[in-house]
N, C-alpha and C positions, 0 to 999 in steps of 0.2 A: 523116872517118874512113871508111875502104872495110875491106870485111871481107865475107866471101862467105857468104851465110845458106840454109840449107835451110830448109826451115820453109815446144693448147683442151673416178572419178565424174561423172562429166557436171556442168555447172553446176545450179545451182537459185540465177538471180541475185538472187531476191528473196526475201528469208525462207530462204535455205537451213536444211535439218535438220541441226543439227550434228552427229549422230551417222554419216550418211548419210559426209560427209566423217573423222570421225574429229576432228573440231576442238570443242574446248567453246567454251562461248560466251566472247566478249571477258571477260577481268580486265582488273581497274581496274588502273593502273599510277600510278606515282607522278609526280610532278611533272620534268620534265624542263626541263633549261636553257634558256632561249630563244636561246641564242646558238647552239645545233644548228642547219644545215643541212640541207635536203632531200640534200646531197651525202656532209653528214658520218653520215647514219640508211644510205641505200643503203650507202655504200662503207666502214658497219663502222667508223670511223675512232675512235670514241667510246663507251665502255662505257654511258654517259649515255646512246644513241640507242638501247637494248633491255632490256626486262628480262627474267626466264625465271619459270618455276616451279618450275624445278629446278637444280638445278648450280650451277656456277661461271664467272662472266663475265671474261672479262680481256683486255687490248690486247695486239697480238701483231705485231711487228715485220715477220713474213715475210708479204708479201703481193703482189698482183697490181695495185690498182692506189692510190692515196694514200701512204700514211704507215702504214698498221698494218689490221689484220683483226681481226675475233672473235673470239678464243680461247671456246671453248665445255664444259668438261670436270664430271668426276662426274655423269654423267647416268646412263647405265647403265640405260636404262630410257626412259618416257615424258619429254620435255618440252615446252613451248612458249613460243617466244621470240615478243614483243610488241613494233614498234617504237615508239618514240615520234612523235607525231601529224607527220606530212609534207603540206605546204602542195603548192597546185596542182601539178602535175607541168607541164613545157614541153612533152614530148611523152610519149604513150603508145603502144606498138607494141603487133603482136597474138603477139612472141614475148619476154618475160623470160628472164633466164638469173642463174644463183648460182652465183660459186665455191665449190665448199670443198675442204678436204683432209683425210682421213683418217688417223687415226693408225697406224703401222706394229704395231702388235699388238690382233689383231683376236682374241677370243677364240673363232669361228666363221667357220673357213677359208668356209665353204658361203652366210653369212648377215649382211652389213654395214649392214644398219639400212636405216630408209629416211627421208624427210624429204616433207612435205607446206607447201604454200605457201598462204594466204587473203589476200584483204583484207577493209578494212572502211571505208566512208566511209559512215554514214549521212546527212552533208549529201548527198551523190547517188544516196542509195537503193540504196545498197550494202551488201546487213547477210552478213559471215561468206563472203563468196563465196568458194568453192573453187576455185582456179586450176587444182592439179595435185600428183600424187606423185611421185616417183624411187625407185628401188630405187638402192643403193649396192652392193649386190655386184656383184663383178668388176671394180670402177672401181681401179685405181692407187695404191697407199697411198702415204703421203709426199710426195705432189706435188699443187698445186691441179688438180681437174680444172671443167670444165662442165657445167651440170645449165642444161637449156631446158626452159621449161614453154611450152606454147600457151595463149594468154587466149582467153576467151572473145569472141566481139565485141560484148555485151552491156554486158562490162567496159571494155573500152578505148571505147567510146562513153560511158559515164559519165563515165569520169576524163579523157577526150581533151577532155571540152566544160564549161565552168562553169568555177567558183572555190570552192576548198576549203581546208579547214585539219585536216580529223578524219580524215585519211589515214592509215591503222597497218595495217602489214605482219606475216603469222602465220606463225609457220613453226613447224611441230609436228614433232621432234625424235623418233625413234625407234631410239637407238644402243645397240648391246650392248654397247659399251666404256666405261669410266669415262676413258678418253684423252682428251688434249684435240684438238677438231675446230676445225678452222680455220672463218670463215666472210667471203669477199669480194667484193665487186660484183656488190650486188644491180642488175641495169640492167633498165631495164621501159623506156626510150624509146629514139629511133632516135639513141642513145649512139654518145661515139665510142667507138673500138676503144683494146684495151687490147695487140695482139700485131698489128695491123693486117690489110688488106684485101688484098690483092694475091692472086689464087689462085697465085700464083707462089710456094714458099715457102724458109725457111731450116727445117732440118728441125735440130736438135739431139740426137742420141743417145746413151745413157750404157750402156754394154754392158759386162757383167757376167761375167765367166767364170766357168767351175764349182763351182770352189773357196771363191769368197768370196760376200757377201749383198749385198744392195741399203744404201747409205747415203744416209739423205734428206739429209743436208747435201751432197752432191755433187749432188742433185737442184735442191737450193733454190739452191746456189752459181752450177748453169750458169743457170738461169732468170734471177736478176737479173743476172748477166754480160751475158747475149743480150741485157737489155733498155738494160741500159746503151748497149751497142755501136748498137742503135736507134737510141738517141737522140745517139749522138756521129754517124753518119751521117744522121741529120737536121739537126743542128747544120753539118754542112760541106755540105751538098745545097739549103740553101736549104726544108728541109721534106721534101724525099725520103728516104728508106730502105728497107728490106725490113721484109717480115711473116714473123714468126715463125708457127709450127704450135700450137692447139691443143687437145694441153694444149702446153706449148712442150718440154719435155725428155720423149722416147720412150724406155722403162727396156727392154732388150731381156735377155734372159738365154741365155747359148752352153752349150751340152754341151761346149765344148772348157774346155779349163783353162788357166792364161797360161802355161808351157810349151810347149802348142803355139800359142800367138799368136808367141811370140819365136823358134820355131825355122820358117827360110825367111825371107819379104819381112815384116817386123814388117807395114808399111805395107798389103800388098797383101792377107795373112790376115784385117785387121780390116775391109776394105772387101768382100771376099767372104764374112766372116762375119755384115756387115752386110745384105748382098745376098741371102743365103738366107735369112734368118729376116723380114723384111722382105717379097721375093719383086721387090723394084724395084732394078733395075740402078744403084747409085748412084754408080757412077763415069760412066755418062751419061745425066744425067738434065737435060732443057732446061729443064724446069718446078721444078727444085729445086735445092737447093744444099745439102751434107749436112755438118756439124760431128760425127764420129766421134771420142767420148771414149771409150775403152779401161781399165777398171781394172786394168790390167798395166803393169810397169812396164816403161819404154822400155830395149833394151838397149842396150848399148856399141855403135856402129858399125852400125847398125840401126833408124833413126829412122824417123820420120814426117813430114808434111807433106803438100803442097797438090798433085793431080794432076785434072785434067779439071772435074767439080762435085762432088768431095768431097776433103774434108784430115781426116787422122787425126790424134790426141795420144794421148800414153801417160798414164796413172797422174798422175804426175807435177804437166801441168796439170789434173787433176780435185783433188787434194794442194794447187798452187800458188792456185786458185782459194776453197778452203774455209780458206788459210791454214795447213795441217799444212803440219810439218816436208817439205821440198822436198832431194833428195839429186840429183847429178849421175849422170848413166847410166856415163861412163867416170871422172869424176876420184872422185866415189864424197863429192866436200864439199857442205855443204849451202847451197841455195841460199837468202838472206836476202831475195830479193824481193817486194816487196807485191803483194796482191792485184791491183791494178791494171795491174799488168805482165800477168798469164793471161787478164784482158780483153782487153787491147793485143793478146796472141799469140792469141786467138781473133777478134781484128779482121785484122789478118797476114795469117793462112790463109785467112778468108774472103774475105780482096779476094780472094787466087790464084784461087780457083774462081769469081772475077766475071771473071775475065780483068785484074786486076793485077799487070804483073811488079814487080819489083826496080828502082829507080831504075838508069837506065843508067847514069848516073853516078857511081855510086855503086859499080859492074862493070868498068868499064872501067882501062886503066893509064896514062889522062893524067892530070897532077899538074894541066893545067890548066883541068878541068873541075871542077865546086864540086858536092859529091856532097850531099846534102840530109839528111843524118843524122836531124832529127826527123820524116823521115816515116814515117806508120804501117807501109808498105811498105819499110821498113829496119827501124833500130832505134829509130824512135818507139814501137812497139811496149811497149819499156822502160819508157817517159817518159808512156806514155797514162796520161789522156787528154789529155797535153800534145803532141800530133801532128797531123797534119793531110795528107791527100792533096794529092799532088804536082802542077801546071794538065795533066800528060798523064793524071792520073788520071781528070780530073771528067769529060772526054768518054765516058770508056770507062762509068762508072759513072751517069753520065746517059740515057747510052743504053741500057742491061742495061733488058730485061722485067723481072727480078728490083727493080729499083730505080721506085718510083713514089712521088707524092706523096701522105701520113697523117695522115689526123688522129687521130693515138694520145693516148688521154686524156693519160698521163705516162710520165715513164720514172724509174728508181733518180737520186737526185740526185748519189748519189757512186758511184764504184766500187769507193774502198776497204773501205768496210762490209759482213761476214763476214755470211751469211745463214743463221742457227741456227736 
């Protein structure tokens, strides 16, 4: 089939004063399963691996790295969440980091709570030790962000050396909101990545025009997209892929309205509207690769697509991505495609800006050339993640600085599943 396509208090390690920190002393918690992991306590994965003093616990689908997060809500005030006892750690590093995410209604534009981290291993003479605070305001609401504490090196030499089993992680909870807070990977050793390593990066950004608000499902949708697409280009690379930014999706807000996005170059407005609020030229950028998603809808004869190191979308796939109703730019019907096609066409655009053309093949007007239809670079895009780059692809993609080999904890195991 040929068809022409456009398209992240100081310590006091012994005897700390709890108040010093802000942390009461240890509660007893109750009996937890032994079938919990050190993997399944860190990464959230099990309501069984924490308990609180306040609120409400619950599994929570949207997450960064496993199978589910923390849901954390009705706090509204002080809490503190207890994990359940964590056996020897493999490694400990002197920097931890916590996702979480914030709920979109924050009842103090000025003030988002803050959160405080301890541990406790008395087999190694660890009683209540204070890691570190975060302040939450200003951080991104609706999207996981990262929160890095610095250990002490007191700490990481207890737990770096010996054999333990009375390991329990404190995190003391200080939200104005009764919302639910997300809570994911906790990592305290030299962990893999969960968006990878390459300072090369894919940058993903969801720009807002005047008129309309921020939608975390359009947030949550590109995040597990990108990750998918990770892992389907480690799946064809042999281990290779690109690193994502982060936090991974950058929420940008324009003074312009989508009126003026659609009137002039749809394409070339959203990339220079992307370039001043930003301040980095991203239509040539060596070190990055830029996914511009536009909450505006794409007009008739006025598309978007893949030019130099950034490819623009409209509306549309932000809509095709989360699942809403999908409507065509000129025929005006709606399009019935799954989720997994707006991954496909956010895999598409980004090979263009690795330096991916269009199977030739596939261009050309000999009947006796055999055009390769399920390549991701055609319209496997459709059919993702039943697609595959084409043998002129792998060199080019082999060789991109942008493409290097990851060890990323995981990635989405499907791509059809909608991220609420």
């Amino acid at each position: 089939m040929k068809m022409f396509l456009s398209r992240m208090c100081s310590l006091a390690f012994f005897a700390l004063a709890a108040c010093s920190a802000g942390i009461e002393p240890e509660n007893e918690v109750g009996q937890t399963s032994s079938a919990l992991t050190n993997s399944d306590i860190l990464g959230f994965e099990s309501v069984a691996g924490w308990s609180t003093t306040r609120g409400v616990l619950s599994s929570n689908t949207n997450h960064v790295q496993g199978a589910a997060s923390l849901g954390v809500s009705n706090v509204a005030g002080n809490a503190q969440l207890t994990s359940a006892p964590v056996s020897t750690l493999s490694s400990v590093s002197s920097t931890w980091s916590l996702r979480i995410q914030l709920p979109t209604s924050q009842p103090n534009p000025y003030w988002y709570g803050n959160i405080q981290l301890a541990v406790n291993a008395p087999s190694r003479g660890v009683y209540s030790a204070y890691i570190g605070q975060k302040d939450l305001t200003g951080l991104p609401l609706g999207s996981f962000q990262k929160l890095d504490f610095s250990v002490p090196p007191a700490v990481v030499s207890a737990l770096g050396s010996g054999s333990y089993s009375d390991l329990r992680f404190i995190l003391t909870l200080n939200f104005p909101s009764a919302g639910t807070y997300l809570l994911d990977d906790l990592s305290v050793g030299n962990a893999t990545s969960t968006v990878g390593t390459n300072p090369r990066k894919v940058h993903v950004v969801y720009l807002i025009p005047s008129e309309k608000t921020l939608q975390t499902t359009y947030v949550k949708n590109l995040q597990t997209g990108a990750r998918h697409l990770q892992g389907f280009f480690s799946s064809k690379l042999a281990g290779k892929t690109f690193t994502l930014t982060d936090p991974i999706v950058t929420v940008l807000n324009s003074t312009h309205d989508s009126a003026w996005f659609a009137s002039g170059s749809f394409h070339y407005n959203i990339v220079d509207e992307v370039s001043a609020l930003t301040g980095v030229d991203v239509f040539n950028d060596p070190d990055g690769r830029w996914l511009l998603y536009a909450d505006v809808q794409g007009p008739c004869g006025n598309g978007t697509g893949a030019t130099a190191s950034v490819a623009t979308f409209p509306a549309q796939d932000l809509q095709g991505l989360a699942q809403q109703p999908v409507f065509g730019a000129c025929s005006g019907e709606q399009d019935f495609a799954g989720r997994c096609r707006w991954v496909g066409g956010m895999g598409h655009e980004l090979g263009h800006t690795l330096g991916l053309p269009h199977p030739s093949a596939c261009e050309d007007s000999d009947p006796a050339t055999v055009c390769p239809d399920q390549a991701l670079m055609w319209i496997g895009y459709t059919t993702y993640p039943d697609a595959f780059f084409t043998q002129n692809d792998l060199p080019t993609l082999n060789s991109s600085p942008l493409i290097q080999l990851e060890n990323i904890s995981s990635f989405p195991s499907t791509c059809s599943v909608v991220a609420n």
